[in-house]
N, C-alpha and C positions, 0 to 999 in steps of 0.2 A: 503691534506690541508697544508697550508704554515704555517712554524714552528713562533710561537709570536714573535718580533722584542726585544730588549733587552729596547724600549722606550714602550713595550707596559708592561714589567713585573716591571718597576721600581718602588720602594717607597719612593719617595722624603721624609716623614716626619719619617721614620722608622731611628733611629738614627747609626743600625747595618749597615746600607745601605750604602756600598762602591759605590763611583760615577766611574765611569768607565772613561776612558781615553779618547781621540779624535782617538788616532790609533785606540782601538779597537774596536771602532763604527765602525770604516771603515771597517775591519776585517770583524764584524758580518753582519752589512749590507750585503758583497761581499758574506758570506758565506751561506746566505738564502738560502734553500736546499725548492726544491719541488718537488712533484711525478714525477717518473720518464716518460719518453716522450719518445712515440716510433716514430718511421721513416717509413711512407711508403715504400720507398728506390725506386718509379716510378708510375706509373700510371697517367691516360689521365692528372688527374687534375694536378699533378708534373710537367708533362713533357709540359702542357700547358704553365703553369707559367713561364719552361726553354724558352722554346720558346718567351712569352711576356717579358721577362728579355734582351733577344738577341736582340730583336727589339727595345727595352729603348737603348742597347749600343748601334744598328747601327744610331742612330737618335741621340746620344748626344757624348760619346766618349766611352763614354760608351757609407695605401693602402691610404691616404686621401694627403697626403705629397707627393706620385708620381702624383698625379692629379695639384697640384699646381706649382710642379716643369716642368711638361709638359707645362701647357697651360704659363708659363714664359719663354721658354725655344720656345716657335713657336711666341710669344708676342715678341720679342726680334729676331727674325728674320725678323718678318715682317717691325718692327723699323729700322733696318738694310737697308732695303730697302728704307727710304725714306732717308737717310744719304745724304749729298752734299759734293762733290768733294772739297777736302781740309781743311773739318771742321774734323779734328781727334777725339775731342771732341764728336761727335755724334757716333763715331764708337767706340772709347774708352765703351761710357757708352752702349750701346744697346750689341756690342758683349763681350766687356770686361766683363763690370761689371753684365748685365740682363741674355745675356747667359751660364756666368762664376757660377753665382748662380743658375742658373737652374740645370745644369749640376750638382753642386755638392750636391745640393738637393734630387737629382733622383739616384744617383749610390749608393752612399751605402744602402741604401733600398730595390733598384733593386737586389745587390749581395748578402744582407743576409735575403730576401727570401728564398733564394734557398735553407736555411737552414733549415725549414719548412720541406721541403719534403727531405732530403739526411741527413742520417752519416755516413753510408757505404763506397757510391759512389761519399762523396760528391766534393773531389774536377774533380772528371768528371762531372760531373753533372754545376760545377761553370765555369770550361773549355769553356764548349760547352756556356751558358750563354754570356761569357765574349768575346767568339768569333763575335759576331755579332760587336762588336766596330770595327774587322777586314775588314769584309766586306762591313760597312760602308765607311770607310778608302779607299778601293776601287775601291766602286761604285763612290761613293760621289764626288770625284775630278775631276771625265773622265763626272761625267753629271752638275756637275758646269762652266767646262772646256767649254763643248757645248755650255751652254747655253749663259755665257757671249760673248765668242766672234764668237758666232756665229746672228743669227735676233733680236733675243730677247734680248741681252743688259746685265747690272749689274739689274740694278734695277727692272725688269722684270724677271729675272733669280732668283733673292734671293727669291723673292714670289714665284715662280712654287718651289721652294727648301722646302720655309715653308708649304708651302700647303703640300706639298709631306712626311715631317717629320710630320706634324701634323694628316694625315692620318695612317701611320706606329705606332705614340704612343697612338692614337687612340685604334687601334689593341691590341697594348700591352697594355693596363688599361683594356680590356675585358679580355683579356688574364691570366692576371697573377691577383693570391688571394695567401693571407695570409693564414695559416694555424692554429699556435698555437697565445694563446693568449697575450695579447700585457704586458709584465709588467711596473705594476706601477709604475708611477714616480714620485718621491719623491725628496719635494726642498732638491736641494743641491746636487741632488746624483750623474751629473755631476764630481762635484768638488772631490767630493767623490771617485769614482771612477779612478778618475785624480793622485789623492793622493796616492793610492793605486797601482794604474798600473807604475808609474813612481818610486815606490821603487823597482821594479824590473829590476833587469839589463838586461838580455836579451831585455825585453821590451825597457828599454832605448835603447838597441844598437842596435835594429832594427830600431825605429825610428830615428835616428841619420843618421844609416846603407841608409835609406831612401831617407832623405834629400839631402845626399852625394849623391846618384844615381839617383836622379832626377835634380839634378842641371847638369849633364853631358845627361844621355840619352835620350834627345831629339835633341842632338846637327844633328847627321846624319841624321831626318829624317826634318828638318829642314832646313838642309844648303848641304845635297848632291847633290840635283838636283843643286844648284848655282855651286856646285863644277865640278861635268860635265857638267856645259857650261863653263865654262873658261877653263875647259881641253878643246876646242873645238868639243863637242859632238851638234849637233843638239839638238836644243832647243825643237823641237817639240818630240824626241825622249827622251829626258831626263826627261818629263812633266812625263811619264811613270814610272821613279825613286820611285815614291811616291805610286803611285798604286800597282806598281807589293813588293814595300816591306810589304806595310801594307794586301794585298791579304795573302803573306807567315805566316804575327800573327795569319791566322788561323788557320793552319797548329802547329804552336808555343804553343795555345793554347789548342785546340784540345787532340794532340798524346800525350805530355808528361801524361795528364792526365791518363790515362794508367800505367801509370808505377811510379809516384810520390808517390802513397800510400804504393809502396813497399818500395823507396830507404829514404823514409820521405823528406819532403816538406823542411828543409833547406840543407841537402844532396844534393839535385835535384838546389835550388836557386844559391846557391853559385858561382859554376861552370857556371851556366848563366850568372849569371852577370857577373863573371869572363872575360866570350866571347865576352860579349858586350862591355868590357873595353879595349879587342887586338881588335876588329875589328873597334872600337873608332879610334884606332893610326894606322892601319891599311890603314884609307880613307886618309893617306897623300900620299898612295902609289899608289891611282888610278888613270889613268889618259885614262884608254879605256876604250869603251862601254862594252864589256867583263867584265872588273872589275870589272865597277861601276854596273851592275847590279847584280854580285856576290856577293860583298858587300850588296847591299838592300837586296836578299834574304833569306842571311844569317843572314844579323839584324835583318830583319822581324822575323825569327823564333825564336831568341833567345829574342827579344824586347816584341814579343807577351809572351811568357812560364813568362817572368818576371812578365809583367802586369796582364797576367791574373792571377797569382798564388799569388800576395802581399798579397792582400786581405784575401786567405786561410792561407795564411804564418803568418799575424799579428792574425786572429781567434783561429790559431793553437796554442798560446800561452794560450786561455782564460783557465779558470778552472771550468766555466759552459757555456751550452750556452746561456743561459741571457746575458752572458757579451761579446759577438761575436762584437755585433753591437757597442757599447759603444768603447769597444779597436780599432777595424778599424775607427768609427767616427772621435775617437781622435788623431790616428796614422795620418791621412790624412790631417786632421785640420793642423798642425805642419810642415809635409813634401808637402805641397803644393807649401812651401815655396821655395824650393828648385826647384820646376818647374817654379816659378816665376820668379828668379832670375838667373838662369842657361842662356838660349839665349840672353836675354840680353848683359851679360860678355860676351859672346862668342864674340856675333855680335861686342862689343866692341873691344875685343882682334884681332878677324879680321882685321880690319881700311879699309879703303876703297884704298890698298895697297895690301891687300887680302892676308894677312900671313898667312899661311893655318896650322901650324906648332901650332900658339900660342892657338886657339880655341881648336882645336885636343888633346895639350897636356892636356890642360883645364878640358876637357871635360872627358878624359882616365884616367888622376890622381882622381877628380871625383867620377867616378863608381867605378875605383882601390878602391879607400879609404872605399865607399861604401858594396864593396864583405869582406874587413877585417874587417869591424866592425861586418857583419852577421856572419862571422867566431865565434867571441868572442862572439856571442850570441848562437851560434850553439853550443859552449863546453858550455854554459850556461843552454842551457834547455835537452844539455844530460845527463849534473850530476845533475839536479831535476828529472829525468823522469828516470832513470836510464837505459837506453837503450842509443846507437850508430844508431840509427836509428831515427832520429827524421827533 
């Protein structure tokens, strides 16, 4: 049974009656303790759900809330579809803004499911999950590829796309159940929570950490293939760049999970992102088909370990897991921002002059900045946690 809330023992008219503070509501709210919860740690129904979680990422980029974000999420592809040539505006709002909210409707619910069934295992278990965005990644672009320029056209192409994604999340809403029960939500507790999680530093400086590294790491997967074709790489050969890096985030996602639970989850980050910050400054040096696809498979793996593990890296902070979903919600809410505004600047910094130097460095200070702030988050939750292993 859940222990009484401090609003349910009060006696407003008892004159002994100390009124309690706003922090320590916050406090006790957070610290509501209930029977302990065991973990399957696998089984059909587990490793279903893994599976319907993989299927939500390869359909988007990644139980009533992934229904709605689905059917928004193939609604907005089909919108897509009737878009005309030079209205940006209609693209803007169907993929921007209809697919933008689908997406981030579906992934963090998709990801702490999986918490449901793992504490053990979990961040293998979140790994394997979070791979399916990979192979989306993939597939996704060699059968878009087809379809536009080959019989069937854009507008013909994006429907056989939404049909095709709307069959797959189909799967995954069979696929994947909830397991523990949903807690209460209480006005305010939002705010509450907010209040609470942002007096902690680590917490600040991961998402901060965050921000930094998503305004930089999309820059490579976004503008290398541009970069081998003005090094003079075949264009139909470079179309590949994309495919073969995001095929490797599975591989990224996957393997480390294996071995994160030993070395702890920001021990294993840091040095990632680190990677992705040399191999950032790195693409100024490419200019053969050799390199440049060195380069992708080597981001891919380091780009995939990063993505797929944020999510277990910002949870690993919580102090129960009630609050898993809440800390990741809010972490992502914030550092979105930093995905939003990162290409942009880049493409800016570029000019149509193609300085390749000004994005790159952009891009690499960025992540740089991003691997040091998780640094100071890292000596942050090793001296609360008292262990070197975290």
């Amino acid at each position: 049974m859940q222990a009484p809330s401090s609003v349910d023992t009060e006696c407003p008219d008892d004159p002994h009656h100390e009124k309690s503070d706003p922090d320590s509501k916050v406090e006790e709210g957070l610290a509501a303790t209930s029977e302990p919860v065991s973990f399957p740690e696998g089984g059909l129904r587990a490793w279903r759900t893994i599976c319907g979680v993989a299927l939500v990422q390869f359909s988007t980029f990644g139980y009533h809330l992934m229904i709605g974000g689905a059917f928004l999420f193939v609604f907005s592809l089909f919108m897509l579809s009737l878009t005309s040539p030079g209205q940006y505006y209609q693209v803007f709002l169907a993929q921007g803004i209809g697919a933008g909210l689908a997406i981030g409707i579906m992934y963090i619910p998709g990801i702490a499911v999986v918490s449901h069934y793992f504490q053990r295992r979990r961040l293998f278990a979140m790994g394997i999950a979070t791979s399916g965005s990979g192979l989306g990644g993939a597939v996704q672009p060699i059968m878009l590829n087809r379809l536009f320029y080959g019989r069937v056209g854009f507008n013909k192409g994006v429907r056989i796309s939404a049909a095709f994604n709307a069959g797959v999340l189909i799967i995954a809403l069979l696929l994947m159940r909830t397991r523990l029960p949903s807690t209460p939500k209480k006005d305010g507790s939002t705010l509450l929570h907010m209040r609470a999680f942002f007096r902690e530093g680590p917490y600040v400086a991961t998402v901060v950490g965050t921000i930094f590294v998503l305004a930089g790491l999309y820059f490579p997967i976004f503008f290398l293939q541009l970069s081998a074709i003005k090094n003079g790489i075949d264009p139909d050969l470079a179309f590949y760049v994309l495919p073969v890096l995001n095929a490797f985030t599975i591989l990224g996602r996957v393997i480390p999970s294996l071995l994160v639970h030993r070395m702890g989850i920001y021990n294993f980050m840091i040095p990632c992102v680190t990677s992705c910050g040399i191999l950032i400054y790195c693409t100024l040096t490419v200019k053969t088909v050799a390199a440049t696809f060195t380069i992708a498979l080597l981001y891919g793996l380091f780009v995939g370990a990063y993505v797929g593990f944020l999510a277990p890296m910002v949870g690993s902070l919580a102090k129960q897991d009630s609050e898993m979903g809440a800390r990741m919600g809010i972490c992502f809410a914030f550092t979105g921002f930093g995905g939003l505004v990162g290409n942009p600047i880049a493409g800016a910094l570029l000019t149509s002059s193609y300085l390749w130097w000004r994005p790159s460095l952009f891009a690499g200070l960025c992540v740089t900045c991003g691997a040091i702030l998780f640094t100071l988050a890292r000596f942050g939750v090793a001296r609360q946690k008292g262990t070197q292993r975290v």
